[in-house]
FIMAR-32951 format. One line per 2 residues: for each residue x, y, z of N, C-alpha, C, O. Coordinates in steps of 0.1 Angstrom, whole numbers, plus 5000, padded with zeros to 4 digits. Example, Ala and Ser with C-alpha at 12.3 -4.5 7.8 and 13.67 -1.06 7.14 Angstrom:
5132 4943 5078 5123 4955 5078 5132 4967 5078 5142 4967 5085; 5128 4978 5071 5137 4989 5071 5129 5000 5079 5134 5011 5080;
! end
This chain:
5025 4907 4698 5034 4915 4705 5038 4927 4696 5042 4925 4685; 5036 4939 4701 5042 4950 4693 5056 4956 4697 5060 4962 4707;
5063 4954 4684 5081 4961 4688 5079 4973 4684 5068 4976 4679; 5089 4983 4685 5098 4994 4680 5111 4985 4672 5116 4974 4677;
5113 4991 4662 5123 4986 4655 5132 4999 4651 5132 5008 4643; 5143 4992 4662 5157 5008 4658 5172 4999 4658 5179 4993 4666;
5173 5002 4644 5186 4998 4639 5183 4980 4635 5174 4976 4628; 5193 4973 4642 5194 4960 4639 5186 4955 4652 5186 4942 4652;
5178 4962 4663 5174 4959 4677 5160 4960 4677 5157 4972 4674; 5148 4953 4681 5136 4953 4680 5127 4953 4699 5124 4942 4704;
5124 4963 4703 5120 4966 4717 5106 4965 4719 5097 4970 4711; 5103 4960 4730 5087 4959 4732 5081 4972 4737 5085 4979 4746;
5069 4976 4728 5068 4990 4731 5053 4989 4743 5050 4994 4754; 5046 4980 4737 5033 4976 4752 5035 4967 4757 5044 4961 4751;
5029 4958 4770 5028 4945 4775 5015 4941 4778 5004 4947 4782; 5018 4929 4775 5002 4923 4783 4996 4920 4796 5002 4910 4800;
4988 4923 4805 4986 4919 4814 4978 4903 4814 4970 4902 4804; 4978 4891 4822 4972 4884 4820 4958 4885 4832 4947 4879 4833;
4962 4893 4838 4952 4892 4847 4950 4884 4855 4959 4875 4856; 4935 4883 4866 4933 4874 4877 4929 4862 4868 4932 4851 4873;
4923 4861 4858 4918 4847 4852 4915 4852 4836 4911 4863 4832; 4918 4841 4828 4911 4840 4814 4900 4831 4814 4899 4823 4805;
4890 4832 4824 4876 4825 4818 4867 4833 4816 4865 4840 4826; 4861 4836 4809 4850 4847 4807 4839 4844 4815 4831 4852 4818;
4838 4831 4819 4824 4828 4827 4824 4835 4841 4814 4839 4847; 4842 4837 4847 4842 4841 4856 4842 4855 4859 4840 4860 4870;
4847 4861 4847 4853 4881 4845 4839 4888 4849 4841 4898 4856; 4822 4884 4846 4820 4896 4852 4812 4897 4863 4805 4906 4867;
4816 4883 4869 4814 4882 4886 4828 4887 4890 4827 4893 4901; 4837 4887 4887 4855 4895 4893 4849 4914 4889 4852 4925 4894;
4842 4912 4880 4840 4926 4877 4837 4933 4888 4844 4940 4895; 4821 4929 4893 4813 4930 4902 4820 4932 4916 4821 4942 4923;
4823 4922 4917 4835 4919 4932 4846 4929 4933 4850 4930 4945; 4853 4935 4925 4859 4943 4925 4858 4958 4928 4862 4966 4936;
4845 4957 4914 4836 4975 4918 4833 4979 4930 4837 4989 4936; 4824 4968 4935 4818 4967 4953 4833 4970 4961 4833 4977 4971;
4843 4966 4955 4855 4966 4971 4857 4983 4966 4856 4992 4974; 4860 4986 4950 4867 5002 4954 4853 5012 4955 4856 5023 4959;
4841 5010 4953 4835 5019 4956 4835 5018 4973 4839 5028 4979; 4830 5006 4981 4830 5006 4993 4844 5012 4998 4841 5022 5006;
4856 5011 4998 4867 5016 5000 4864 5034 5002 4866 5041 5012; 4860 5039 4988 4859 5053 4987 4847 5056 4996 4850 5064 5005;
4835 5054 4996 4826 5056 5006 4828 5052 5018 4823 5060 5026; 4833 5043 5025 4839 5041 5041 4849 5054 5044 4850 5061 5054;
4851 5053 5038 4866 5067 5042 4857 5080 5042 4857 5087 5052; 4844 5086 5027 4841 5096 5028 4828 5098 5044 4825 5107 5051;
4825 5088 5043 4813 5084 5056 4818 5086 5067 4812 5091 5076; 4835 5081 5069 4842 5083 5085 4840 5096 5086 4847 5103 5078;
4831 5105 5098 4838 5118 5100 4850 5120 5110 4853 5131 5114; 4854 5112 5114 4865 5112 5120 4884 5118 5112 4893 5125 5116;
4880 5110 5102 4888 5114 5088 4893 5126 5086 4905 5129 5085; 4877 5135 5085 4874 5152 5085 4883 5160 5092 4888 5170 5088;
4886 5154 5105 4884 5162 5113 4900 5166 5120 4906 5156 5124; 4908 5179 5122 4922 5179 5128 4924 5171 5138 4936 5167 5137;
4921 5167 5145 4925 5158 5155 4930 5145 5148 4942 5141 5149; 4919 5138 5138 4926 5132 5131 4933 5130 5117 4932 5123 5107;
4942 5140 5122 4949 5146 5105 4957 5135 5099 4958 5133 5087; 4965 5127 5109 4975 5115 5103 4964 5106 5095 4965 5101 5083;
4950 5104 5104 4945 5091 5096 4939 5098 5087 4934 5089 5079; 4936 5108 5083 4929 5114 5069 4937 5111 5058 4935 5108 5046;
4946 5113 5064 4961 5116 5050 4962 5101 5045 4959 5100 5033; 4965 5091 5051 4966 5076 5054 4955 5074 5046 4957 5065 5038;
4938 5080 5046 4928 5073 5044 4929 5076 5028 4927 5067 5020; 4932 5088 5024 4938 5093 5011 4950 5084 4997 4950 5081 4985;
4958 5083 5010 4966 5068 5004 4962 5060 5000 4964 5057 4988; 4952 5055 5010 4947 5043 5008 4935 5044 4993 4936 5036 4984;
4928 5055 4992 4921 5057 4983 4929 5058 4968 4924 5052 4959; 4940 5065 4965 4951 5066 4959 4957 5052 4953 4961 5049 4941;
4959 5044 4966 4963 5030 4960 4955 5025 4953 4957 5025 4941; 4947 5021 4958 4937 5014 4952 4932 5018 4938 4929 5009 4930;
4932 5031 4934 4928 5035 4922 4939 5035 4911 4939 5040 4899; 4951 5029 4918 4959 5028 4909 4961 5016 4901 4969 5017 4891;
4953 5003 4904 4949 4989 4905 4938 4987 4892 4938 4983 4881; 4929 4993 4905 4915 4986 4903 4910 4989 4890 4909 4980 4881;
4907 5002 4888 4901 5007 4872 4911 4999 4858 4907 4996 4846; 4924 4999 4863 4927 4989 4848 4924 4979 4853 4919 4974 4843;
4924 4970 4862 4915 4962 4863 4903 4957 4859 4903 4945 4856; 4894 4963 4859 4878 4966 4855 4875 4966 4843 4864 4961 4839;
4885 4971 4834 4889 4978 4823 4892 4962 4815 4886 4959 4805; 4904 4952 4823 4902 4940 4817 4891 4935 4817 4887 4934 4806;
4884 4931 4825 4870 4927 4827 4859 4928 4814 4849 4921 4810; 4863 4938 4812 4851 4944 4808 4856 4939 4790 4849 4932 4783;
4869 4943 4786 4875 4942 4775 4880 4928 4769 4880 4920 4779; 4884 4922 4760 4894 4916 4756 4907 4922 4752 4914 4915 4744;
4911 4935 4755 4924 4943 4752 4926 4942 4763 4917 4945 4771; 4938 4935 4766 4944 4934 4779 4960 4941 4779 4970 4937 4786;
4962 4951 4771 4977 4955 4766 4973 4966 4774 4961 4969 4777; 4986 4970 4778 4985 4983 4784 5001 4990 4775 5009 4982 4770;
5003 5003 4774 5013 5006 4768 5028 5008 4780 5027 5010 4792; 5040 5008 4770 5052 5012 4780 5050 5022 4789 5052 5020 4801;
5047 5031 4785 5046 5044 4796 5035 5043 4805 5037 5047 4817; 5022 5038 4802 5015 5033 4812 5021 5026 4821 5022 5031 4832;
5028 5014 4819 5029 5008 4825 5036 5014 4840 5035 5013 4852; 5047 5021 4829 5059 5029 4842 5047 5042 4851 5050 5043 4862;
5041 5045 4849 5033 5056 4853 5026 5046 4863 5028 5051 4874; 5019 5036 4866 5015 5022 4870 5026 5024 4883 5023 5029 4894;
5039 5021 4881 5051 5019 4888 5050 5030 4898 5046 5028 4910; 5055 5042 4892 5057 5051 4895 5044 5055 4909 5047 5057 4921;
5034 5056 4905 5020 5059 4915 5019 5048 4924 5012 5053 4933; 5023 5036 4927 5020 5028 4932 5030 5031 4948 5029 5032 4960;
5045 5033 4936 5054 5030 4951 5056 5044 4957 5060 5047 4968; 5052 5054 4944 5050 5069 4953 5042 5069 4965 5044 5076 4975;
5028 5060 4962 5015 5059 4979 5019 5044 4984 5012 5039 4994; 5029 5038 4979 5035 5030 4990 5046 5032 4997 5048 5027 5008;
5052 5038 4993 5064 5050 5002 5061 5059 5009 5068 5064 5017; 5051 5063 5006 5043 5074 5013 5038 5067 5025 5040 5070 5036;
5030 5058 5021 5022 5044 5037 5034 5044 5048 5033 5050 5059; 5047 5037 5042 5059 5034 5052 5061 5049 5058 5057 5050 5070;
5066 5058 5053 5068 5070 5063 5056 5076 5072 5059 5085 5081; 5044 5072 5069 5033 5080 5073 5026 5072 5087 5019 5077 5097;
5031 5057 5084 5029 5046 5094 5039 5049 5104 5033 5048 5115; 5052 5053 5105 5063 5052 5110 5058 5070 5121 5058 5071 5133;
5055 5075 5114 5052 5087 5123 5039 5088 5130 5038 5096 5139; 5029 5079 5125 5019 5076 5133 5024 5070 5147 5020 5074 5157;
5035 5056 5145 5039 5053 5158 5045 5062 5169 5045 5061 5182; 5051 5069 5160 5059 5079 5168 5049 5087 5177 5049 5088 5189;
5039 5095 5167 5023 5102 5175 5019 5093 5187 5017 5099 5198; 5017 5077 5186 5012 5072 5196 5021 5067 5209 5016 5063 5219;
5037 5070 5205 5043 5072 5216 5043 5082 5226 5040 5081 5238; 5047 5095 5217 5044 5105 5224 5029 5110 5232 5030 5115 5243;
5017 5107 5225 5006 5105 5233 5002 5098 5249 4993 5101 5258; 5013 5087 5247 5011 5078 5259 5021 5080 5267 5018 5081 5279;
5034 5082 5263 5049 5078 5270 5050 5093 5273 5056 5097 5283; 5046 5100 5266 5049 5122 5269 5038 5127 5267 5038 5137 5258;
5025 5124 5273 5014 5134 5272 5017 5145 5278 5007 5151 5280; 5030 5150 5283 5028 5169 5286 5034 5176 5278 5034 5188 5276;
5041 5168 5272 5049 5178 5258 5043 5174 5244 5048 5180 5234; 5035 5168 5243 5024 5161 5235 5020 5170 5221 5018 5168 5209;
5019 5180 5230 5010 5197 5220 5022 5204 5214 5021 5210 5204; 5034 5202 5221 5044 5211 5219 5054 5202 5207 5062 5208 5199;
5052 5193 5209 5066 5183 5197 5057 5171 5186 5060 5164 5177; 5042 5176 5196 5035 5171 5173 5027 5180 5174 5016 5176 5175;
5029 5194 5174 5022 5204 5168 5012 5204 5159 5011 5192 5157; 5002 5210 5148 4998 5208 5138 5009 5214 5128 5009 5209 5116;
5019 5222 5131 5031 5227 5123 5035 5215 5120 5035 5213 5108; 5039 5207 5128 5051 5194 5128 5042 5184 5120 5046 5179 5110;
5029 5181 5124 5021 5173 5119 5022 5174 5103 5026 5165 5095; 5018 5187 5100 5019 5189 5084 5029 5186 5075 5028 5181 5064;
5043 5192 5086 5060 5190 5080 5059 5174 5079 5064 5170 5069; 5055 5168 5083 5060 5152 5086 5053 5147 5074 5058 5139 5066;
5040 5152 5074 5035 5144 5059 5041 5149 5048 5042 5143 5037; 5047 5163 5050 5053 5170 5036 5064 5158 5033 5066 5150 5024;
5069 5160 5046 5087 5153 5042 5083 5138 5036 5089 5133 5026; 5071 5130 5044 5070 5116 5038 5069 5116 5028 5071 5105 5024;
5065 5127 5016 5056 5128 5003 5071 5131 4995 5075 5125 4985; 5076 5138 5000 5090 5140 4995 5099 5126 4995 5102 5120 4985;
5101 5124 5003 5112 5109 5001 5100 5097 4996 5104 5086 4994; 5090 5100 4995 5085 5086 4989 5083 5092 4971 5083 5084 4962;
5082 5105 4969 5084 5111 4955 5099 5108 4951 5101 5107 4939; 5106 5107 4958 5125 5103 4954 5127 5089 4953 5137 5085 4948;
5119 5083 4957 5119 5067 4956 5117 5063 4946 5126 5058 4938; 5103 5065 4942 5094 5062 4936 5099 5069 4917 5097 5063 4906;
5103 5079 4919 5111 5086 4908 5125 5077 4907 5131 5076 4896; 5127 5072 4917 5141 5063 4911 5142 5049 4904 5150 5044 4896;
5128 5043 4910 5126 5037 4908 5116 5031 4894 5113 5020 4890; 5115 5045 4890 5111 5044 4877 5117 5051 4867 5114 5052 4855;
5127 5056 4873 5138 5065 4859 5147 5048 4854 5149 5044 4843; 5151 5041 4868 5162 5035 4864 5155 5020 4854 5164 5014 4848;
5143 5016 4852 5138 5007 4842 5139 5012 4827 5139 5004 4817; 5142 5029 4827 5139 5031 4815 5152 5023 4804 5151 5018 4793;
5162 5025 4815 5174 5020 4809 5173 5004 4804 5181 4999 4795; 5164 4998 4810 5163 4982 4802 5152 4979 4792 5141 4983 4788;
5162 4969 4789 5155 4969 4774 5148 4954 4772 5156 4945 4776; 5137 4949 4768 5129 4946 4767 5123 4940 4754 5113 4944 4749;
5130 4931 4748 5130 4922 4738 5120 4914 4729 5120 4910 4717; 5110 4911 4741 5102 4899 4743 5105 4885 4751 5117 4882 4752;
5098 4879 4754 5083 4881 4751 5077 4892 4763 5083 4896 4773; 5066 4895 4760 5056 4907 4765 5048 4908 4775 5044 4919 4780;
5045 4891 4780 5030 4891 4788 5038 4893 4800 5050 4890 4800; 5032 4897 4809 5029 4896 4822 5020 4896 4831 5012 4904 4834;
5021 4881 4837 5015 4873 4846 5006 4877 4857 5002 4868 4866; 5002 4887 4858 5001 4897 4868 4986 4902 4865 4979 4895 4857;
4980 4917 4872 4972 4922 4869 4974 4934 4872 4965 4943 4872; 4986 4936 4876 4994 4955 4874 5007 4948 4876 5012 4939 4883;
5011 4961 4865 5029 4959 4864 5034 4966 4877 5028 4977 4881; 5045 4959 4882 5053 4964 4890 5069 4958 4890 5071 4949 4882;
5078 4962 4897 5093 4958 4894 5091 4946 4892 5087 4944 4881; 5093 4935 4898 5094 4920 4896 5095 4916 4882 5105 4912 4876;
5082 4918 4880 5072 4916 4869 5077 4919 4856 5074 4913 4846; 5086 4930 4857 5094 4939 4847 5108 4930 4845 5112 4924 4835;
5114 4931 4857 5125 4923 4862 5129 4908 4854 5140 4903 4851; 5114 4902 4853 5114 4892 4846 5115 4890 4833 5117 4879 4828;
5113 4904 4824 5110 4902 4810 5121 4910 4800 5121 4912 4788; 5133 4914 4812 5142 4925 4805 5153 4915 4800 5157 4906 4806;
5156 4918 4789 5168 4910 4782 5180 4915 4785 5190 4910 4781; 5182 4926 4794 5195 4931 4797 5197 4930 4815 5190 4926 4824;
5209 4937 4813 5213 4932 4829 5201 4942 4843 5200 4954 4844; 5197 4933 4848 5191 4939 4862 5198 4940 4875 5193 4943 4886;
5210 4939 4873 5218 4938 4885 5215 4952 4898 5211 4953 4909; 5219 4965 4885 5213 4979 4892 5205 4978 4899 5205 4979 4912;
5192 4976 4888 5177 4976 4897 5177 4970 4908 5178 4977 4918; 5175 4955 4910 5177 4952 4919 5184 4955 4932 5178 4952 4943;
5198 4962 4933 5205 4965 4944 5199 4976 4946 5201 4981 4958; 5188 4986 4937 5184 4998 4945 5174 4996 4947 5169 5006 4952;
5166 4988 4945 5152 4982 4952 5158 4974 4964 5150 4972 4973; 5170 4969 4968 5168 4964 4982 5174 4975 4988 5172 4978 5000;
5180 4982 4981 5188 4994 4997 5173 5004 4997 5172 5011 5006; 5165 5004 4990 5150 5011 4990 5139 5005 5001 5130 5010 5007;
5145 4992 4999 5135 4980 5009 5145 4987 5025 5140 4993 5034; 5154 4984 5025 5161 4988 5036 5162 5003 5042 5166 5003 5054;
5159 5016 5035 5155 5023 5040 5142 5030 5043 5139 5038 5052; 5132 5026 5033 5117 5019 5031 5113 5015 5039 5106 5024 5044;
5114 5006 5045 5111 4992 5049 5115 4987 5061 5107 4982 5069; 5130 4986 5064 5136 4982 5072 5135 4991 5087 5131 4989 5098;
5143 5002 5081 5142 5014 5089 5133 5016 5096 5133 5016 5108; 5115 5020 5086 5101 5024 5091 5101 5013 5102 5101 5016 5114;
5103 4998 5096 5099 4993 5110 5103 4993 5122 5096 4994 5132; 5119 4990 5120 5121 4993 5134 5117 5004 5146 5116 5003 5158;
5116 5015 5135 5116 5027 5145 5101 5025 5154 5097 5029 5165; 5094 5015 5141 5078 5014 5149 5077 5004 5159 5069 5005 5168;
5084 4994 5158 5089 4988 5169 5094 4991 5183 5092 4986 5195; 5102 5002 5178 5110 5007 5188 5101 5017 5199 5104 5020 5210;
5088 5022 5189 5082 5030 5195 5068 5026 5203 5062 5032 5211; 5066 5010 5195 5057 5005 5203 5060 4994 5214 5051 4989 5220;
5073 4992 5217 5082 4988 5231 5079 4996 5244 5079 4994 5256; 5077 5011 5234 5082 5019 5253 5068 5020 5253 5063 5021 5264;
5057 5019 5238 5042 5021 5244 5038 5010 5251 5027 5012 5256; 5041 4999 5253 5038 4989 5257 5044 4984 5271 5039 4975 5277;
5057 4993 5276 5060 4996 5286 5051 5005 5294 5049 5003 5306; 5047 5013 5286 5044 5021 5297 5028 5020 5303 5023 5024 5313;
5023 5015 5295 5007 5010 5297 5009 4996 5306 4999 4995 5313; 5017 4985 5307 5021 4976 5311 5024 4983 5332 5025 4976 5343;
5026 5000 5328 5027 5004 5344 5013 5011 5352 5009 5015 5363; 5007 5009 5339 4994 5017 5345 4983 5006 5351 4978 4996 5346;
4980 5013 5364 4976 5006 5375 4959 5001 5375 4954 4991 5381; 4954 5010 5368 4941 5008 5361 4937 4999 5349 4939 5001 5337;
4932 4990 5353 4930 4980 5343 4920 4990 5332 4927 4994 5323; 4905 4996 5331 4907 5004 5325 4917 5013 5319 4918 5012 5307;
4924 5020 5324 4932 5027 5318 4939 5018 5305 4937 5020 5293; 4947 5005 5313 4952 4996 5303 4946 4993 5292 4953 4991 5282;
4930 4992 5292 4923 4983 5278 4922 4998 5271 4921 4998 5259; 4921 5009 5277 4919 5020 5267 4928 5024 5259 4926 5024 5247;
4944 5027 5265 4954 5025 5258 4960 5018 5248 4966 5023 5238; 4958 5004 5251 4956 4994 5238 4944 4997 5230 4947 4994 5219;
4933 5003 5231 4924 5001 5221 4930 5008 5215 4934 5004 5204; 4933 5021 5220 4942 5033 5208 4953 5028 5202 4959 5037 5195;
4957 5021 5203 4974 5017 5199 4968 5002 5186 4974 4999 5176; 4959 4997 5190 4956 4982 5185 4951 4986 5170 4950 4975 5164;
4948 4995 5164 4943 4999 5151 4957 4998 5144 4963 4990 5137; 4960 5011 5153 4973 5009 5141 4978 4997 5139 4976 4990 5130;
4986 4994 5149 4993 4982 5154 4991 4971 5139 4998 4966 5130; 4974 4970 5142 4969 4956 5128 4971 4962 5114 4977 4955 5106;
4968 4976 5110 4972 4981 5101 4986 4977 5097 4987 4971 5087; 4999 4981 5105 5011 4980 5100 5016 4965 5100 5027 4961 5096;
5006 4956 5105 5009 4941 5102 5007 4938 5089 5016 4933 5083; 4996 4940 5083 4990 4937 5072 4996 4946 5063 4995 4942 5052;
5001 4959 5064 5011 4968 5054 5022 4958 5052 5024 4951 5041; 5029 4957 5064 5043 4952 5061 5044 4934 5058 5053 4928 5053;
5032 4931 5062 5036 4914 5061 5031 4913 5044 5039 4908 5036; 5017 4918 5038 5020 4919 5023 5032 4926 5015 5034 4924 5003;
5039 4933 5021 5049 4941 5012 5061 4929 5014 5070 4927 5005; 5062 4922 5025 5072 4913 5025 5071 4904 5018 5080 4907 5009;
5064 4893 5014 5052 4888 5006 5057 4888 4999 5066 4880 4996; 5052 4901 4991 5055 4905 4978 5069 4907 4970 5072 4906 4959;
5074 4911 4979 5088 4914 4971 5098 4901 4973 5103 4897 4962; 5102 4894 4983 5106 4883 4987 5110 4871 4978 5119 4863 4979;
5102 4874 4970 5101 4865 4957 5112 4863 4946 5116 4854 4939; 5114 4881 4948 5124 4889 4941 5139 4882 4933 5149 4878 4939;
5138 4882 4921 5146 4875 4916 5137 4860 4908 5142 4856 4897; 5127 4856 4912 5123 4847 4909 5118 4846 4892 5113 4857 4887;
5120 4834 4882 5116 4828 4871 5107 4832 4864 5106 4834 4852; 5096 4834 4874 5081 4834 4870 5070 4838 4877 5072 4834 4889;
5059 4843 4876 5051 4847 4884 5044 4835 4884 5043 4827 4875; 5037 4835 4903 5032 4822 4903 5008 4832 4907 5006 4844 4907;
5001 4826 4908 4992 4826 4911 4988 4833 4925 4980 4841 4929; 5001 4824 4933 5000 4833 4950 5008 4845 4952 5011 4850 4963;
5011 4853 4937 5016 4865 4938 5008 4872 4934 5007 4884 4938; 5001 4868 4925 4988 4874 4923 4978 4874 4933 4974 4885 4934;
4972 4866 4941 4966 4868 4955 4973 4876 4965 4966 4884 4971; 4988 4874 4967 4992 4887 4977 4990 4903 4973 4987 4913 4980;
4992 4902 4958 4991 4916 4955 4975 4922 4954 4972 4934 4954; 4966 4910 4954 4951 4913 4958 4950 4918 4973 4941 4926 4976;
4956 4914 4981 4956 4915 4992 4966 4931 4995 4963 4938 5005; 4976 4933 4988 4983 4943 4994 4977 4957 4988 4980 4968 4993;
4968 4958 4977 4964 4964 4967 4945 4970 4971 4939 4981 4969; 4943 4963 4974 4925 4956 4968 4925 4957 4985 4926 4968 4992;
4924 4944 4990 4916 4945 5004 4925 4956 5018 4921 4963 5027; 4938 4954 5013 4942 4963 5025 4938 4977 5028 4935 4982 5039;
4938 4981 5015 4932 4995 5016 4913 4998 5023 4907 5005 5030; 4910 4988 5016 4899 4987 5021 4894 4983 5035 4884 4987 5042;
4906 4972 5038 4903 4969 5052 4903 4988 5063 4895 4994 5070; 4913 4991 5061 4920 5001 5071 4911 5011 5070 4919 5020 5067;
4901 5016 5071 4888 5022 5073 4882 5016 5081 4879 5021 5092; 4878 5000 5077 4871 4994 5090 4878 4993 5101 4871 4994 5112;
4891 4992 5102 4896 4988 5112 4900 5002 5118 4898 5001 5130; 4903 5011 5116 4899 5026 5121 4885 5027 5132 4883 5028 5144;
4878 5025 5121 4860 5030 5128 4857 5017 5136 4846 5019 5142; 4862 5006 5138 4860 4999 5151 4862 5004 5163 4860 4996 5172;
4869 5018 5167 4870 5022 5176 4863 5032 5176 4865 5040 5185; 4853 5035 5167 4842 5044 5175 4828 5032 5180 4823 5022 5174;
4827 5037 5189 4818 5030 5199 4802 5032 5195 4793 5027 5202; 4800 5040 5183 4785 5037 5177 4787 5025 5167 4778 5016 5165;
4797 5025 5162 4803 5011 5151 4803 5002 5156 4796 4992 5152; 4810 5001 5166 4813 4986 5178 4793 4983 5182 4786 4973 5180;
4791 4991 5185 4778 4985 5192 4766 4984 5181 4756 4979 5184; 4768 4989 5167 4762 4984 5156 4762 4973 5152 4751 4968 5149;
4778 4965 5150 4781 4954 5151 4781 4944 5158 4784 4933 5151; 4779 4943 5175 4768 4938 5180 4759 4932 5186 4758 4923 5194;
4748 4944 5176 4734 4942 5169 4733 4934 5160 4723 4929 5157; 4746 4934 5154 4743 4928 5139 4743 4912 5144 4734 4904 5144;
4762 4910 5149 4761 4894 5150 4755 4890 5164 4751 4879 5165; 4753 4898 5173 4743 4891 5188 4734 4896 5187 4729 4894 5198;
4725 4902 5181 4710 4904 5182 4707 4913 5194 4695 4913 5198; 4717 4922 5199 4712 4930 5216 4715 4941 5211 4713 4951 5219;
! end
């Protein structure tokens, strides 16, 4: 364990990660399995031309994120793998923090306005052009970048203030609040109350509004007389839809815990999942709705 020593008070200046496993027989098949998910991640996204393209400007920005998250993970990840230095330093760590919930605050507002797009698409296709403009399109990603940069900045100014004693390790394979939460020798009371009114305006809020906005889409397709029409509508609506399942049911997951002793092993699988495959998934599950994809796949599993 390495301290800073000031005055009569001795502070942890790095921590340890313990990572997904200490067996070496298994690190560099995790290596492997790893590399494959973030390069495939980055090449699924550059291969979609759909991504490219203004029409779909929300899911480009989204695909970005997703590329963003993931790189915020994975490479120290790899990095253990590869090493037996599993320390990462203080300011890494918060920089770690800081990037993670900046493109996870960014997901919650960017998801929340996507619902909104596919309201208005279905429920007001004549004002459609006129109230998500590409003007307004742009503004909405600005402003999400903005309040998830004020988050995410708060959320990493206010750790600086705890202090951190020993011991060092963390159970994990990236630092995040919890994780920190667990190892501070002084009071977390702060942190915690502004990580839930964060979850609650974060979190709480994004969802409902996506709720609220996929009620009237589900009303109103529910009036359309065309069974076609119906399965087309849902097809457009059903990407996102699984997307913000799998955003919000890992983020719930994850933090829920909050307060808890110790990190257990199935927080480390959730955070593989909210980190590692989600991003990865949300490319496939995008390009399942282009119809040269769908009918590649199949070929693949029926043979026609």
């Amino acid at each position: 364990m390495e301290l800073r020593v000031s005055g009569n008070d001795s502070f942890v200046t790095q921590f340890v990660l313990l990572g997904l496993t200490d067996s070496p027989a298994l690190q560099p098949m995790l290596f492997v399995i790893f590399l494959l998910a973030y390069v495939a991640t980055i090449g699924a996204i550059l291969m979609e031309p759909k991504l490219h393209t203004p029409m779909y400007f929300f899911l480009g920005n989204l695909s970005l994120l997703d590329v963003g998250c993931i790189t915020v993970t994975v490479p120290t990840m790899l990095r253990q793998f590869l090493s037996n230095d599993r320390s990462i330093p203080y300011g890494a760590c918060l920089s770690q923090i800081f990037f993670f919930h900046l493109l996870a605050g960014a997901d919650c507002f960017l998801l929340t306005v996507m619902a909104y797009d596919r309201y208005l698409a279905i429920c007001q296709p004549l004002t459609y052009s006129t109230r998500m403009s590409p003007g307004i399109q742009k503004a909405s990603v600005g402003m999400s970048c903005v309040f998830s940069f004020t988050h995410s900045l708060t959320q990493t100014v206010v750790p600086c203030l705890l202090k951190f004693c020993g011991p060092n390790v963390i159970n994990h394979f990236y630092c995040d609040l919890p994780q920190l939460f667990q190892l501070s020798c002084s009071s977390i009371q702060l942190n915690e109350q502004l990580l839930f009114i964060a979850a609650a305006f974060m979190g709480v809020a994004p969802f409902f509004l996506i709720t609220v906005s996929y009620t009237h889409v589900v009303a109103a397709v529910l009036r359309i007389h065309s069974a076609e029409g119906r399965k087309k509508a849902f097809s457009t609506c059903s990407s996102h839809l699984t997307v913000v399942s799998i955003f919000y049911g890992t983020g719930v997951f994850n933090y829920m815990r909050l307060g808890s002793v110790e990190t257990s092993d199935k927080d480390k699988s959730i955070g593989i999942f909210n980190t590692v495959i989600s991003p990865m998934l949300n490319p496939l599950i995008y390009s399942l709705r282009n119809p040269d994809v769908k009918s590649a796949l199949k070929r693949m599993f029926i043979g026609k």
